[in-house]
LOTI-914352 format. One record per residue: residue in three letters; x, y, z of N, C-alpha, C, CB in turn. Coordinates in pm, 1 decimal. Glycine has a CB too. Layout:
+-----+----------+----------+----------+----------+----------+----------+----------+----------+----------+----------+----------+----------+
! res !     n_xx !     n_yy !     n_zz !    ca_xx !    ca_yy !    ca_zz !     c_xx !     c_yy !     c_zz !    cb_xx !    cb_yy !    cb_zz !
+-----+----------+----------+----------+----------+----------+----------+----------+----------+----------+----------+----------+----------+
! Ala !        X !        Y !        Z !        X !        Y !        Z !        X !        Y !        Z !        X !        Y !        Z !
...
+-----+----------+----------+----------+----------+----------+----------+----------+----------+----------+----------+----------+----------+
! end
This chain:
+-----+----------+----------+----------+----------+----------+----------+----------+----------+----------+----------+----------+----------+
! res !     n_xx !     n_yy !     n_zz !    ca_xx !    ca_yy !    ca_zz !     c_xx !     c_yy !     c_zz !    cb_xx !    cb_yy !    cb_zz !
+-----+----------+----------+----------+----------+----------+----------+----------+----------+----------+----------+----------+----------+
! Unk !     82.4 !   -119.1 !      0.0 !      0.0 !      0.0 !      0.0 !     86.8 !    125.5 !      0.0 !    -93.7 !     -0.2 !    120.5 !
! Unk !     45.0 !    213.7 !   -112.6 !    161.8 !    374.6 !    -71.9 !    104.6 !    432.0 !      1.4 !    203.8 !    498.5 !   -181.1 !
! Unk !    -17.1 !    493.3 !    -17.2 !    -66.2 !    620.2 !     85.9 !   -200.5 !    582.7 !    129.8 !    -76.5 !    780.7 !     10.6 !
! Unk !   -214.9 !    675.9 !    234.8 !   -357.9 !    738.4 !    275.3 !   -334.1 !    864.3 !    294.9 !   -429.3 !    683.9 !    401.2 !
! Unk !   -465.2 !    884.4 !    287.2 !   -517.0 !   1052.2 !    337.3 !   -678.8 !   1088.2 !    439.9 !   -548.7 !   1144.4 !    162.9 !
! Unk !   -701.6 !   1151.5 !    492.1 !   -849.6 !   1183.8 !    534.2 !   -862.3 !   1117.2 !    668.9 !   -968.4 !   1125.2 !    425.4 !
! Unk !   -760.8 !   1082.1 !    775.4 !   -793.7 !   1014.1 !    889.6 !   -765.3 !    898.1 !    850.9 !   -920.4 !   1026.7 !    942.0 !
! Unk !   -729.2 !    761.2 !    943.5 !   -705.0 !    629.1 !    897.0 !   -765.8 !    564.9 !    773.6 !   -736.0 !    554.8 !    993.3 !
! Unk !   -701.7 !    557.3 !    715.3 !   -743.1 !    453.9 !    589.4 !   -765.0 !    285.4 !    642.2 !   -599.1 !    457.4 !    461.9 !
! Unk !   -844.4 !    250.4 !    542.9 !   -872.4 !    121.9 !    583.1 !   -732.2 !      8.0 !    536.3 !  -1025.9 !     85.1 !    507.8 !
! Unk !   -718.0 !    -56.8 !    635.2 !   -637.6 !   -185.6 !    616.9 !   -684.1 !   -275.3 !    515.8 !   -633.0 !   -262.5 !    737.9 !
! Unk !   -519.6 !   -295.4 !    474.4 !   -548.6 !   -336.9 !    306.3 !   -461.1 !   -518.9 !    322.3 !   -430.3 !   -179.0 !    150.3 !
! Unk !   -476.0 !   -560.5 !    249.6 !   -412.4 !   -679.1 !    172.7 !   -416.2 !   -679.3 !     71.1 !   -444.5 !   -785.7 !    186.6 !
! Unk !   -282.9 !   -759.3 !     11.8 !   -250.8 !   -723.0 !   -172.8 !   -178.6 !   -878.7 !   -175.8 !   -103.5 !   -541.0 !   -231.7 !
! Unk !   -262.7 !   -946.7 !   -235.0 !   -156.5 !  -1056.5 !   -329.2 !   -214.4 !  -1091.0 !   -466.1 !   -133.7 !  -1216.7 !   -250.4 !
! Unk !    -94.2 !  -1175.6 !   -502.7 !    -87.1 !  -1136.4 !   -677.4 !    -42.5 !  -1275.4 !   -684.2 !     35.8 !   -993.9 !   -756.9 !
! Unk !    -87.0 !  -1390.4 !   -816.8 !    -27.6 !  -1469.8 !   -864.8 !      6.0 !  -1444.4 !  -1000.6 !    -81.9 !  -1566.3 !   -842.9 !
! Unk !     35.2 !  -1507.6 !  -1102.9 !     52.1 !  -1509.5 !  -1235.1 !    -62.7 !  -1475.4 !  -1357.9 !     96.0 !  -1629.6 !  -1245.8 !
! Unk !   -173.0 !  -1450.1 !  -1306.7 !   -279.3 !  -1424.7 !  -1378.5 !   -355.0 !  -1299.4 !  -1304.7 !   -362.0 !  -1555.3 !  -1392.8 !
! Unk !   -363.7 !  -1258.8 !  -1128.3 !   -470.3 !  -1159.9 !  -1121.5 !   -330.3 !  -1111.6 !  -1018.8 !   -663.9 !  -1199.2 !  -1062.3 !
! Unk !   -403.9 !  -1011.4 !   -950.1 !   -405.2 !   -949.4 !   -813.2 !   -495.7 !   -932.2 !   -733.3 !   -372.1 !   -851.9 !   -811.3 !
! Unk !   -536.6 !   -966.6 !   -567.0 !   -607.6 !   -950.1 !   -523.6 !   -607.2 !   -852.0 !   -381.6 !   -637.1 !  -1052.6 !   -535.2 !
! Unk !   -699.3 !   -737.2 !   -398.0 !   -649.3 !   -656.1 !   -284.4 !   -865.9 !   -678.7 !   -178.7 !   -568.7 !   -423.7 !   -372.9 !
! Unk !   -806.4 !   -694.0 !    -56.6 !   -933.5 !   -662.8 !     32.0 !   -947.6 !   -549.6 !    153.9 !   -961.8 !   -789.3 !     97.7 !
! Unk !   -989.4 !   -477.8 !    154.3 !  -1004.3 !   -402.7 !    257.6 !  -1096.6 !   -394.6 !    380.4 !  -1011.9 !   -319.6 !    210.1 !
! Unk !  -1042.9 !   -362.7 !    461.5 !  -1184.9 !   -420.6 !    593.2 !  -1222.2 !   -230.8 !    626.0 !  -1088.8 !   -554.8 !    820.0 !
! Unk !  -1384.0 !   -304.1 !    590.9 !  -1444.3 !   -127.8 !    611.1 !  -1571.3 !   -152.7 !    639.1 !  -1441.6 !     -9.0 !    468.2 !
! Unk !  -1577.4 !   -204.4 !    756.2 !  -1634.8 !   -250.3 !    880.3 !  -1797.0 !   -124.0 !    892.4 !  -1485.1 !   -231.4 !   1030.0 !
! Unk !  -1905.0 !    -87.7 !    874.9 !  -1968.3 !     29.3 !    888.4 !  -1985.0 !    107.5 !    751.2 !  -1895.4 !    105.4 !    987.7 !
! Unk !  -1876.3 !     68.7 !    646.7 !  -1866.8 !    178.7 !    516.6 !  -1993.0 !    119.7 !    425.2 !  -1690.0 !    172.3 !    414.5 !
! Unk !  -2074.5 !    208.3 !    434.7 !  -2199.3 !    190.7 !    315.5 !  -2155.0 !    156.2 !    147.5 !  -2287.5 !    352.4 !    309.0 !
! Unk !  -2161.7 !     48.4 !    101.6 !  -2074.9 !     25.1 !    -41.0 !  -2115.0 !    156.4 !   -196.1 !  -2134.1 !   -170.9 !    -99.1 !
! Unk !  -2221.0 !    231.1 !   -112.2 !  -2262.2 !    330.7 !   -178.0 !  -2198.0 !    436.7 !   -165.5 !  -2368.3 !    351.7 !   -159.4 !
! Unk !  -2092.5 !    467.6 !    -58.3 !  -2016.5 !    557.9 !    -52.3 !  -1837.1 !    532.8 !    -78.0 !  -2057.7 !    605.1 !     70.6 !
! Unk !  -1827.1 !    441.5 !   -169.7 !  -1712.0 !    380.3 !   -214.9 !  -1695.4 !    457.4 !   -366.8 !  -1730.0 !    206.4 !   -216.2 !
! Unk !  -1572.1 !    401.1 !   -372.2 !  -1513.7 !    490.3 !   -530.6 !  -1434.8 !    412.9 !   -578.2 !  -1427.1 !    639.5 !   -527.6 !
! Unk !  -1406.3 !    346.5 !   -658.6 !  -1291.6 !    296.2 !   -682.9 !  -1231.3 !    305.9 !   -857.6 !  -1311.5 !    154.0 !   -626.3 !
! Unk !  -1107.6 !    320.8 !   -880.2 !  -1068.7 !    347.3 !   -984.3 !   -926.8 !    279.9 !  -1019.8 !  -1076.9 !    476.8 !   -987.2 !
! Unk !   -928.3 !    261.7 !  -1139.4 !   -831.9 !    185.1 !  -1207.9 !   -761.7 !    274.8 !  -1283.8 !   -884.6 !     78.6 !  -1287.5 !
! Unk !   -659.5 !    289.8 !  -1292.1 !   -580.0 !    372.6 !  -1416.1 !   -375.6 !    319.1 !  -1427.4 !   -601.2 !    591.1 !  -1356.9 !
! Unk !   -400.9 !    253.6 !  -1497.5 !   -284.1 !    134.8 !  -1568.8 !   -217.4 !     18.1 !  -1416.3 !    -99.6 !    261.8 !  -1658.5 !
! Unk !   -166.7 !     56.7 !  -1388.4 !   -101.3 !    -58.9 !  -1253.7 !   -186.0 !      5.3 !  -1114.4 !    126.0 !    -39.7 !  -1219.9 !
! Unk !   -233.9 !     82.4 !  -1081.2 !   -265.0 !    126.8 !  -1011.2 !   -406.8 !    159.4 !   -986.8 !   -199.1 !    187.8 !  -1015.5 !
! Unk !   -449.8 !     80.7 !   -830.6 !   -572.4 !     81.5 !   -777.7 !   -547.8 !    200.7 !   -680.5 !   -619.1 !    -59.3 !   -714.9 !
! Unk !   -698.1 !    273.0 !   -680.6 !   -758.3 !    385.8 !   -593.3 !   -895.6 !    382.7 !   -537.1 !   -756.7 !    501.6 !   -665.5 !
! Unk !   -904.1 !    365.0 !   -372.5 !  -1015.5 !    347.5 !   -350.4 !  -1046.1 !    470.4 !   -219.6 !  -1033.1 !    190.1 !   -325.7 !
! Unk !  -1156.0 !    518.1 !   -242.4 !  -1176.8 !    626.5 !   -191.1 !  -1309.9 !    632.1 !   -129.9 !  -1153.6 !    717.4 !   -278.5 !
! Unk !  -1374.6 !    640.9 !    -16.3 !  -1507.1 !    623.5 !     46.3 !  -1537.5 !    721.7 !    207.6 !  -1513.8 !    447.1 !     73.6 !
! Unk !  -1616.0 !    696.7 !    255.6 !  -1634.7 !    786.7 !    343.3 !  -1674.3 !    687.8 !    478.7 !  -1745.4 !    896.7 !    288.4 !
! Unk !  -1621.8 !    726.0 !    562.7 !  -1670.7 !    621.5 !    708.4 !  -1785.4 !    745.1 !    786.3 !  -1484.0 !    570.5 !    854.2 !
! Unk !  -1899.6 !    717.5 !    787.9 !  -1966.4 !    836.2 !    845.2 !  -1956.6 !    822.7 !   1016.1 !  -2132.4 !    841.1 !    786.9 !
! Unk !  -1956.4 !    954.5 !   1080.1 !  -1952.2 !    918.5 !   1200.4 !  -2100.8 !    861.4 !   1274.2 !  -1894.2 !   1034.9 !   1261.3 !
! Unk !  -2083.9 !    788.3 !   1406.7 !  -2227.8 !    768.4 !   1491.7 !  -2251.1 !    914.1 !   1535.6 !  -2219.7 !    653.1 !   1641.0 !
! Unk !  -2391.7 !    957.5 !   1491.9 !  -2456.7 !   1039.2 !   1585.0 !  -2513.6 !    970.2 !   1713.0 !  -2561.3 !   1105.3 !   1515.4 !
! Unk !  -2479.2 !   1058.2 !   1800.8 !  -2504.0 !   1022.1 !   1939.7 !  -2617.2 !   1118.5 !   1970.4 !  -2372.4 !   1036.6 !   2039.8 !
! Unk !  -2722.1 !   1043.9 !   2064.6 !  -2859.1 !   1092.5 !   2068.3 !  -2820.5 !   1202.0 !   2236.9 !  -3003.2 !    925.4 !   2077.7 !
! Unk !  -2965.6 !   1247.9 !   2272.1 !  -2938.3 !   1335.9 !   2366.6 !  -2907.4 !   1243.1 !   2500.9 !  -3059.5 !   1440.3 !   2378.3 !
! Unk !  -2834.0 !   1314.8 !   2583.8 !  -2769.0 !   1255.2 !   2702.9 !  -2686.9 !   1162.5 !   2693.3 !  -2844.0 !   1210.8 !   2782.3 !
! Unk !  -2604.4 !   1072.9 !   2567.1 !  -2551.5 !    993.7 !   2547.1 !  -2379.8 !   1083.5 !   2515.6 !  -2639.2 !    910.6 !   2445.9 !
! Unk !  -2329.2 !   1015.7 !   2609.9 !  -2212.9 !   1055.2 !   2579.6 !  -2061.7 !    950.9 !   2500.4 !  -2191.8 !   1107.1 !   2710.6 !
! Unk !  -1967.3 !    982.0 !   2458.7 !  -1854.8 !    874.1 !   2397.8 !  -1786.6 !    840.3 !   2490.0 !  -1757.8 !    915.8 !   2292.7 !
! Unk !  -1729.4 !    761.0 !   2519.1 !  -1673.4 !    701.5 !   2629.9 !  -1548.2 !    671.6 !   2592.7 !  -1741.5 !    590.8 !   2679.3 !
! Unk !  -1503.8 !    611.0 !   2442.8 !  -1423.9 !    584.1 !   2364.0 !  -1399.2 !    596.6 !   2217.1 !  -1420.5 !    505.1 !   2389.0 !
! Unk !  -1308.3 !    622.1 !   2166.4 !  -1375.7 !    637.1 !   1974.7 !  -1241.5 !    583.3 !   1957.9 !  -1425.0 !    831.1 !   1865.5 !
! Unk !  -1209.4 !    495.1 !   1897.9 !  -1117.6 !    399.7 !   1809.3 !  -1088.2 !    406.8 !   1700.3 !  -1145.5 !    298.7 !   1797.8 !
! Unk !  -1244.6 !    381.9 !   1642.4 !  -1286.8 !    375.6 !   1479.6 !  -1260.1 !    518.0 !   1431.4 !  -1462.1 !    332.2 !   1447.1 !
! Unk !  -1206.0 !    548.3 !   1361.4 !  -1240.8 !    670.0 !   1273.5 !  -1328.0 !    705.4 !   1160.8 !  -1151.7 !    698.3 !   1229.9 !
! Unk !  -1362.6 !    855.0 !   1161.3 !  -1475.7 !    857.2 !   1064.3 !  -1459.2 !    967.7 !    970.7 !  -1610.0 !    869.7 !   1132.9 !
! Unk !  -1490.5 !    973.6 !    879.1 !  -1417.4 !   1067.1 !    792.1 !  -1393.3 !    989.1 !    641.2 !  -1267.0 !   1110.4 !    870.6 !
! Unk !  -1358.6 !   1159.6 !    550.1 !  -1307.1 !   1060.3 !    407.6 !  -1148.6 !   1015.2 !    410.5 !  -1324.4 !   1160.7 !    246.9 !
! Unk !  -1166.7 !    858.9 !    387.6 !  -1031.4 !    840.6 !    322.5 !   -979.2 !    752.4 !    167.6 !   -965.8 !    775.6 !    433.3 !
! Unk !   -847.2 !    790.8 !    147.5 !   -838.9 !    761.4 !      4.2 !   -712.1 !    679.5 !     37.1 !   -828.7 !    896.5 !   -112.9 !
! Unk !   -739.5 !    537.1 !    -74.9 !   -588.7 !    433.6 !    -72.4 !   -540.4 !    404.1 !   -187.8 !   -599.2 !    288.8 !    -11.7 !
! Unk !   -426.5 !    416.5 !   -201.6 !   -399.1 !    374.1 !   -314.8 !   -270.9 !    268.0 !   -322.2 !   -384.7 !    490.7 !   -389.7 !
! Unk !   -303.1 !    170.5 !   -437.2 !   -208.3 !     74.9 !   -440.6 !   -113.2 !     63.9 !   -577.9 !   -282.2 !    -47.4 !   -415.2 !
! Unk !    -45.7 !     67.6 !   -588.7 !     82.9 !     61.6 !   -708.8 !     85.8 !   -115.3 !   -704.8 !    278.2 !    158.8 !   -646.7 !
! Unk !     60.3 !   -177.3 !   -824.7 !    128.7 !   -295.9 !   -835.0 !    235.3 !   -316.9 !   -955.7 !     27.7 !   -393.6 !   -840.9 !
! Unk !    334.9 !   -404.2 !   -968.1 !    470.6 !   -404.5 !  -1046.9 !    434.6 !   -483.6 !  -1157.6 !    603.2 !   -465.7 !   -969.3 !
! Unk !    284.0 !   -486.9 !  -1228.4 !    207.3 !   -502.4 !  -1361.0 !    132.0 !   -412.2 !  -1381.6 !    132.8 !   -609.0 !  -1378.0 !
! Unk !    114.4 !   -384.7 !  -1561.4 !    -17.9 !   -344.3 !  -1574.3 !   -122.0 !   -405.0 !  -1587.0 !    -29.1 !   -286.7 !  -1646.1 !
! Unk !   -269.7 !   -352.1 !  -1534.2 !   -323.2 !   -445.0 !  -1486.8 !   -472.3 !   -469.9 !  -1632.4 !   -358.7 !   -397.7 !  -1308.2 !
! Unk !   -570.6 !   -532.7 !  -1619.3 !   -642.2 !   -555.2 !  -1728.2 !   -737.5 !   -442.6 !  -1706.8 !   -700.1 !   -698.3 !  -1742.1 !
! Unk !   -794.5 !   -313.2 !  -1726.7 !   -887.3 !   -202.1 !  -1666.8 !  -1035.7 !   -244.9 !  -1686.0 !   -862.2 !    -53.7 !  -1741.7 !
! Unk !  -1084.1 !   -340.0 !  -1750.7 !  -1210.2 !   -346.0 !  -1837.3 !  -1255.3 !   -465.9 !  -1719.1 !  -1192.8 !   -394.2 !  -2036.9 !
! Unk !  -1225.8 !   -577.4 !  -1682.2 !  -1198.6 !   -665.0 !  -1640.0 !  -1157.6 !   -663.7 !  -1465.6 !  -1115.9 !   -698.0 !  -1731.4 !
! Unk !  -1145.5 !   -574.7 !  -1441.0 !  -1146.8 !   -571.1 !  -1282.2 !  -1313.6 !   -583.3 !  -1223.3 !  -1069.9 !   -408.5 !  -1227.5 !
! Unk !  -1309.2 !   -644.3 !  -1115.3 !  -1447.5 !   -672.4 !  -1052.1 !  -1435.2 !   -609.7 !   -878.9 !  -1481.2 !   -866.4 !  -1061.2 !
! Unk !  -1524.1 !   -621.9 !   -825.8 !  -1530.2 !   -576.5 !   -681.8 !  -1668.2 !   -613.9 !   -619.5 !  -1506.9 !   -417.0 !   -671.4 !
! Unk !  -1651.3 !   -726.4 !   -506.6 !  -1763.9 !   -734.1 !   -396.1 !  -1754.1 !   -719.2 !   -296.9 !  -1819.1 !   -818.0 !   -377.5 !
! Unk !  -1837.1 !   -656.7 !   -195.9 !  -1814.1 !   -608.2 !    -85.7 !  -1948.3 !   -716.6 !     13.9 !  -1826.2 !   -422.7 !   -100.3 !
! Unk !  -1898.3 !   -726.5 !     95.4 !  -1972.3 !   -846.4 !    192.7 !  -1907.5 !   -838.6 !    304.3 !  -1967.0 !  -1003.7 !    145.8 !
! Unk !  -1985.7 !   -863.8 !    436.4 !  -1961.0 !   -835.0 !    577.6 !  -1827.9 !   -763.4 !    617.6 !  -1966.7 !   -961.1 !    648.2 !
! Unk !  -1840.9 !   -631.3 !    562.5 !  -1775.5 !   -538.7 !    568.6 !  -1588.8 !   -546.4 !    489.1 !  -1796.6 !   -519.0 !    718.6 !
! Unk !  -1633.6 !   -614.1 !    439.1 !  -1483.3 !   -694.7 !    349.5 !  -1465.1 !   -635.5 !    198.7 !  -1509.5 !   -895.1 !    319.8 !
! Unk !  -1420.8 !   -591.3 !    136.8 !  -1430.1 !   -525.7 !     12.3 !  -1297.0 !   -610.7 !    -38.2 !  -1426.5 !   -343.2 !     15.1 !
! Unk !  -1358.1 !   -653.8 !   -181.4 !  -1221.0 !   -771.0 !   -242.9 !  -1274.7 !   -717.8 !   -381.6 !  -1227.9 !   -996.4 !   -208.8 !
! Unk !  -1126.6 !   -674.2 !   -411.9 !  -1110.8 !   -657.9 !   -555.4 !  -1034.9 !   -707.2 !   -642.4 !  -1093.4 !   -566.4 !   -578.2 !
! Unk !  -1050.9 !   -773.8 !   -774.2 !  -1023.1 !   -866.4 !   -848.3 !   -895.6 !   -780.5 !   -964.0 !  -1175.8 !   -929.1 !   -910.6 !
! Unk !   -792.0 !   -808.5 !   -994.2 !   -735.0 !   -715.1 !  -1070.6 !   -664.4 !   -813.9 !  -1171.3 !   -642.0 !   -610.5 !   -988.2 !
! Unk !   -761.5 !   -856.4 !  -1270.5 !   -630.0 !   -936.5 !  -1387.6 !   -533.4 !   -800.5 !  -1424.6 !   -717.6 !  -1017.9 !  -1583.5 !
! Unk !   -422.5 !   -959.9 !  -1462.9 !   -326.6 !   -884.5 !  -1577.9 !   -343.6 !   -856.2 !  -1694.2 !   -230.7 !   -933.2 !  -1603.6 !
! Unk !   -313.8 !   -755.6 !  -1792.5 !   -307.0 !   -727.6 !  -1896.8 !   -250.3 !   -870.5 !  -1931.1 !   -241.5 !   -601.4 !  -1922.6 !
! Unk !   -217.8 !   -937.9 !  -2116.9 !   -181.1 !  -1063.3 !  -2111.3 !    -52.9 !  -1037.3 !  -2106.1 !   -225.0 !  -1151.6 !  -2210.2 !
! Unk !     19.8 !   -890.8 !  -2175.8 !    109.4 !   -880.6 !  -2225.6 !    194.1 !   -889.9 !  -2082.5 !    108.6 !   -770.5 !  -2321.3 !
! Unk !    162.6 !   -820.6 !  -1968.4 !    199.3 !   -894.6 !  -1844.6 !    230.7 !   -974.2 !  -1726.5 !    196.7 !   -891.0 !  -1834.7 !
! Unk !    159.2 !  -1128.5 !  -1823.8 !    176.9 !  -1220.0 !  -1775.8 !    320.8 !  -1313.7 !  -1811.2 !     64.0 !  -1265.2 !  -1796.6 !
! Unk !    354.6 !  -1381.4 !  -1670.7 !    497.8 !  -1459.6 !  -1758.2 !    459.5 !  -1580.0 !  -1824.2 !    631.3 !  -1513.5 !  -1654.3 !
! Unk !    577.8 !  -1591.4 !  -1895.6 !    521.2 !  -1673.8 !  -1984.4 !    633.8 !  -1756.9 !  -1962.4 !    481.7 !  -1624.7 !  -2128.3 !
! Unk !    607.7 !  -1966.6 !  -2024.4 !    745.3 !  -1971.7 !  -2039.9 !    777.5 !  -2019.1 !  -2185.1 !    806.0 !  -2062.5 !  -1933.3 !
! Unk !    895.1 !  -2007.9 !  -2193.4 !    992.9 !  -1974.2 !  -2329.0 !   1065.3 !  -2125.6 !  -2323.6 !   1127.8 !  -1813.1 !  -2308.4 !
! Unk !   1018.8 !  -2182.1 !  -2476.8 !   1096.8 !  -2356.7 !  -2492.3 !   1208.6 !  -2333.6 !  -2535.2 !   1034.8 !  -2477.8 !  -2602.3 !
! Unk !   1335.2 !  -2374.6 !  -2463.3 !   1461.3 !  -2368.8 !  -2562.0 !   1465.5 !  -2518.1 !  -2618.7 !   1618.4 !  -2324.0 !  -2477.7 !
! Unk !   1533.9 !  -2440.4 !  -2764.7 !   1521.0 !  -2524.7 !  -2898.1 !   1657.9 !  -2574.8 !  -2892.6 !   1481.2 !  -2439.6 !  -3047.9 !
! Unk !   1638.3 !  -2732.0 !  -2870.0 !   1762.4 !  -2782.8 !  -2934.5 !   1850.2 !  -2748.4 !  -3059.3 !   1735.5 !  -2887.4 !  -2954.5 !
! Unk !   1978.3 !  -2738.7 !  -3031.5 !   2045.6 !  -2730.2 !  -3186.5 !   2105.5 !  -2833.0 !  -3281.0 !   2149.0 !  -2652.8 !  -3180.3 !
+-----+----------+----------+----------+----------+----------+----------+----------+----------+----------+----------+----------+----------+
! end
């Protein structure tokens, strides 16, 4: 992961085999309607809003952990990735995004030719 911005960003995971990349984020409370996400050549950007709890009258915070606020993540991976072809589901607060490779970035292997 390179950056965040906007108060804690959500915790990320990134792995990659020979055909995709897979990044998930835990965003525990984040409405999938207030998500963003964008592709532009090797590089994923996901950007959403954690809204805060309103607290009713006489109720006071005792603790705040969670943060609330906009934040933005972004991930650099060392392929370009397929842009058309990326997918994303979000389920019990888990956001997993699917990132093939372009083909031209996949390895390949190479037969050496007897002489």
């Amino acid at each position: 992961p390179r950056s965040f911005s906007g108060g804690a960003g959500p915790r990320l995971n990134v792995w990659s085999n020979s055909e995709t990349a897979l990044v998930t984020a835990q965003l525990p409370g984040v409405d999938p309607a207030d998500l963003d996400l964008a592709v532009d050549g090797n590089t994923l950007t996901l950007r959403g809003e954690r809204k805060p709890l309103v607290l009713g009258e006489g109720e006071s915070r005792h603790r705040r952990e969670r943060h609330a606020g906009r934040f933005t993540r972004t991930v650099e991976l060392p392929f370009e990735l397929a842009n058309d072809a990326v997918s994303a589901r979000y389920e019990h607060g888990i956001l997993e995004v699917t990132l093939p490779r372009v083909e031209s970035s996949k390895p390949r292997k190479i037969e050496v030719a007897s002489a």
